[in-house]
TIKOL-377894 format. One line per 4 residues: number of its first residue (from 0); for each residue x, y, z of N, C-alpha, C. Coordinates in pm, whole numbers, plus 50000, padded with zeros to 5 digits. Layout:
NUM) X,Y,Z,X,Y,Z,X,Y,Z | ...
***
This chain:
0) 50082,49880,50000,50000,50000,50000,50087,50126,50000 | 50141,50165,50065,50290,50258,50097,50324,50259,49935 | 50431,50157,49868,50446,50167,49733,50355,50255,49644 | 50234,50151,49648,50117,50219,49548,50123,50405,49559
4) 50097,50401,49685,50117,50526,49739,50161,50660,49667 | 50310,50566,49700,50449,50679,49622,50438,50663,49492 | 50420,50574,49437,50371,50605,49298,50235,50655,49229 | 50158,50663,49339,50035,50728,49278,50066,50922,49288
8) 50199,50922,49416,50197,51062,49411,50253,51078,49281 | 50377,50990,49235,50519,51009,49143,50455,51076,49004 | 50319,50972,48976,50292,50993,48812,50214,51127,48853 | 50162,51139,48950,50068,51271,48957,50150,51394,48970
12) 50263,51387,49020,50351,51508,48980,50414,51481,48861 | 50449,51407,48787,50500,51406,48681,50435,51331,48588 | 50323,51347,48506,50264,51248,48419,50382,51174,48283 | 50440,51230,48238,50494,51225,48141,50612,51173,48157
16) 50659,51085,48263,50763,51001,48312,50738,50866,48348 | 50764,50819,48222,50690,50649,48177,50745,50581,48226 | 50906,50598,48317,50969,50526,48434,50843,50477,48511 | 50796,50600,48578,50707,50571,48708,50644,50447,48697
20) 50576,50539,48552,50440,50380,48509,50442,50279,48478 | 50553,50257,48430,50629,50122,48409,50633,50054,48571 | 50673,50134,48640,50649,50031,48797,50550,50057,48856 | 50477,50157,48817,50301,50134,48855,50199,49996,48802
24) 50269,50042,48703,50179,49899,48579,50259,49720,48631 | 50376,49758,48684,50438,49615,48742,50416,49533,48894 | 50358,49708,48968,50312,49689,49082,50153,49649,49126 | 50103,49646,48969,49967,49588,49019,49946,49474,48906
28) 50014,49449,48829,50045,49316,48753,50046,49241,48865 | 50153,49259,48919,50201,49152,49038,50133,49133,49106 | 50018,49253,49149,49918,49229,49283,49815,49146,49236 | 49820,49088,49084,49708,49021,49077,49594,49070,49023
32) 49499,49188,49074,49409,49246,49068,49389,49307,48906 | 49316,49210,48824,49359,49273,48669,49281,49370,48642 | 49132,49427,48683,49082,49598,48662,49185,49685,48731 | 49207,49650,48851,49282,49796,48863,49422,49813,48830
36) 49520,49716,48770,49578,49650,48664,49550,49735,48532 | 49434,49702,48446,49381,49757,48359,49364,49899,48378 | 49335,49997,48481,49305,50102,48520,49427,50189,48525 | 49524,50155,48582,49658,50175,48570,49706,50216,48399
40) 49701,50103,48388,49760,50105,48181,49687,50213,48142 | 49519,50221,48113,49482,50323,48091,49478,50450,48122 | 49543,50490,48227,49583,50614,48258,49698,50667,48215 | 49796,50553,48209,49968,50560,48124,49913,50575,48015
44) 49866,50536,47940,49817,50527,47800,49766,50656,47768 | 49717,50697,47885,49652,50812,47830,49735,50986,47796 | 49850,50954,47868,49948,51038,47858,50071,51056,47709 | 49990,51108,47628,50073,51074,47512,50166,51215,47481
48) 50275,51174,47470,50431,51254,47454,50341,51392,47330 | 50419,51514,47403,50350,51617,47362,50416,51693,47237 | 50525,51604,47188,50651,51651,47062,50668,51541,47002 | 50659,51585,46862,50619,51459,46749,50772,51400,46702
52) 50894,51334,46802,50983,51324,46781,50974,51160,46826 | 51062,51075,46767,51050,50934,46788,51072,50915,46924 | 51250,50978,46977,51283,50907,47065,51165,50937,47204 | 51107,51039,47166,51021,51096,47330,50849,50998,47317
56) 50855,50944,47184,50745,50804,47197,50745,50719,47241 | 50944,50653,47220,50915,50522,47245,50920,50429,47386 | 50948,50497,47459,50862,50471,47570,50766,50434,47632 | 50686,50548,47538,50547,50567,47523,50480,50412,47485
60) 50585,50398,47341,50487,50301,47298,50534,50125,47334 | 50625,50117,47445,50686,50024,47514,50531,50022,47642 | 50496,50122,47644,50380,50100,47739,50251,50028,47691 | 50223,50068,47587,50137,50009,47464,50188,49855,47469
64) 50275,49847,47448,50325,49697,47412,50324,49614,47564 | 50331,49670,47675,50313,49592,47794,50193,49557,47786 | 50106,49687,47789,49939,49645,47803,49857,49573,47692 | 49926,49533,47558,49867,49439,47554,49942,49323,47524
68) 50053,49298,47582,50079,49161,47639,50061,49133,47796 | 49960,49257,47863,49931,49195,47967,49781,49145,47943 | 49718,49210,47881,49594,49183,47810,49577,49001,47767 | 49702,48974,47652,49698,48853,47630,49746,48735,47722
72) 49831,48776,47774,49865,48652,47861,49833,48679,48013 | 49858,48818,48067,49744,48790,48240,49672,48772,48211 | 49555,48815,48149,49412,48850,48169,49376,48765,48082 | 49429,48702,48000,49344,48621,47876,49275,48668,47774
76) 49280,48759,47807,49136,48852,47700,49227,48888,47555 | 49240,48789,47477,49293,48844,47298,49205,48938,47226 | 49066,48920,47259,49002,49037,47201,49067,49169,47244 | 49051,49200,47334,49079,49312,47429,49290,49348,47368
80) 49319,49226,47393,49480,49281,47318,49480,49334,47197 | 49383,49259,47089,49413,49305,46979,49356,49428,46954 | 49278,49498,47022,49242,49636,47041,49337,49732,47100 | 49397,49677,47196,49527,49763,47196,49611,49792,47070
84) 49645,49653,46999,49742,49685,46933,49684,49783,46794 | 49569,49771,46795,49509,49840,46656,49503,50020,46726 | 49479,50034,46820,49489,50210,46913,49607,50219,46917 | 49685,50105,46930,49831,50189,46943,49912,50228,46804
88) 49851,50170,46706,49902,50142,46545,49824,50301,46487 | 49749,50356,46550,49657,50445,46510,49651,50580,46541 | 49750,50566,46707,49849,50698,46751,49954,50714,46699 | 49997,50621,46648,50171,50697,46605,50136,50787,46474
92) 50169,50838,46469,50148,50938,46359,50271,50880,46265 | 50225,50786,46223,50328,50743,46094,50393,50828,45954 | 50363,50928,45942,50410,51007,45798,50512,51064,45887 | 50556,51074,46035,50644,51160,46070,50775,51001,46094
96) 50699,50936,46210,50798,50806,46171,50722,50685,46225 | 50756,50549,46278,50655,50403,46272,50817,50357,46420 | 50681,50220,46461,50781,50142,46521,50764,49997,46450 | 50881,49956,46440,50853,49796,46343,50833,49731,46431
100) 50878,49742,46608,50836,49627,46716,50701,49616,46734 | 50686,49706,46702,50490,49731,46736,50434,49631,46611 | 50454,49669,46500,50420,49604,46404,50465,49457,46398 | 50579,49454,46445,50596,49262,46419,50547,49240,46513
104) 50562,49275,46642,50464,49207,46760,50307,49203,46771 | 50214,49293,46683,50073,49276,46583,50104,49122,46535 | 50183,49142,46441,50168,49062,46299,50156,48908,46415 | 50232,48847,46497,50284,48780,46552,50163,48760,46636
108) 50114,48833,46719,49939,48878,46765,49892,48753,46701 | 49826,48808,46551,49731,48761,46497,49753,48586,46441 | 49896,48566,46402,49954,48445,46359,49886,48357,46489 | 49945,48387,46605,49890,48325,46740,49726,48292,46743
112) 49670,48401,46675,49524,48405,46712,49424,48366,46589 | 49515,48319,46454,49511,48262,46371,49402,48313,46230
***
C-alpha cells in the first residue's frame, strides 16, 4: 500500500515520466488484481508525449506493448489485446515516423490468434 502510494503521488507530479508507470503497471500486475491492473495502463496510456519526435514516443509506445501483452497473457482477454494493438498502430502518427516492434509484435498477435 505505501508503494502504490508513492507512485500514485510520482505519476501525479510528473505524468509524462513512463519510468514511474512502468512500475506502477508492474506493481499491480504483480498484485494480481487485473481491473485495477487495467486502470493503471489506461491512465499511462493516456498520457501521450507532447513533441512529434521518435525518441520521446518510444517509451510511450513500450507502454502500449506491455498492456497488451498483459491483456493477452494475464488476463486472457485476445480480444481486448488486439484492440490495443490496433489504438496503438493508430496513435503513432506514421508520415512523421513508425515502430517495426509494434508492428511485428501485431503481425505475431494475429499468427497466434490465427
Amino acid at each position: 500500500m505505501k508503494r502504490r502510494h508513492q507512485l500514485e503521488q510520482d505519476v501525479a507530479k510528473e505524468p509524462l515520466n513512463y519510468d514511474n508507470w512502468f512500475d506502477y503497471t508492474r506493481l499491480e500486475e504483480q498484485a494480481g488484481d487485473i481491473d485495477r491492473a487495467r486502470d493503471v495502463f489506461e491512465r499511462a496510456i493516456a498520457n501521450k508525449p507532447p513533441i512529434l519526435e521518435k525518441r520521446y514516443w518510444k517509451r510511450y509506445i513500450y507502454l502500449w506493448l506491455n498492456y497488451a501483452l498483459f491483456e493477452e497473457v494475464t488476463a486472457g482477454s485476445a480480444e481486448r489485446s488486439g484492440r490495443v494493438y490496433e489504438l496503438a498502430l493508430t496513435l503513432i502518427p506514421h508520415e512523421s515516423f513508425t515502430f517495426a516492434k509494434l508492428w511485428i509484435l501485431y503481425a505475431q498477435f494475429l499468427i497466434r490468434q490465427k
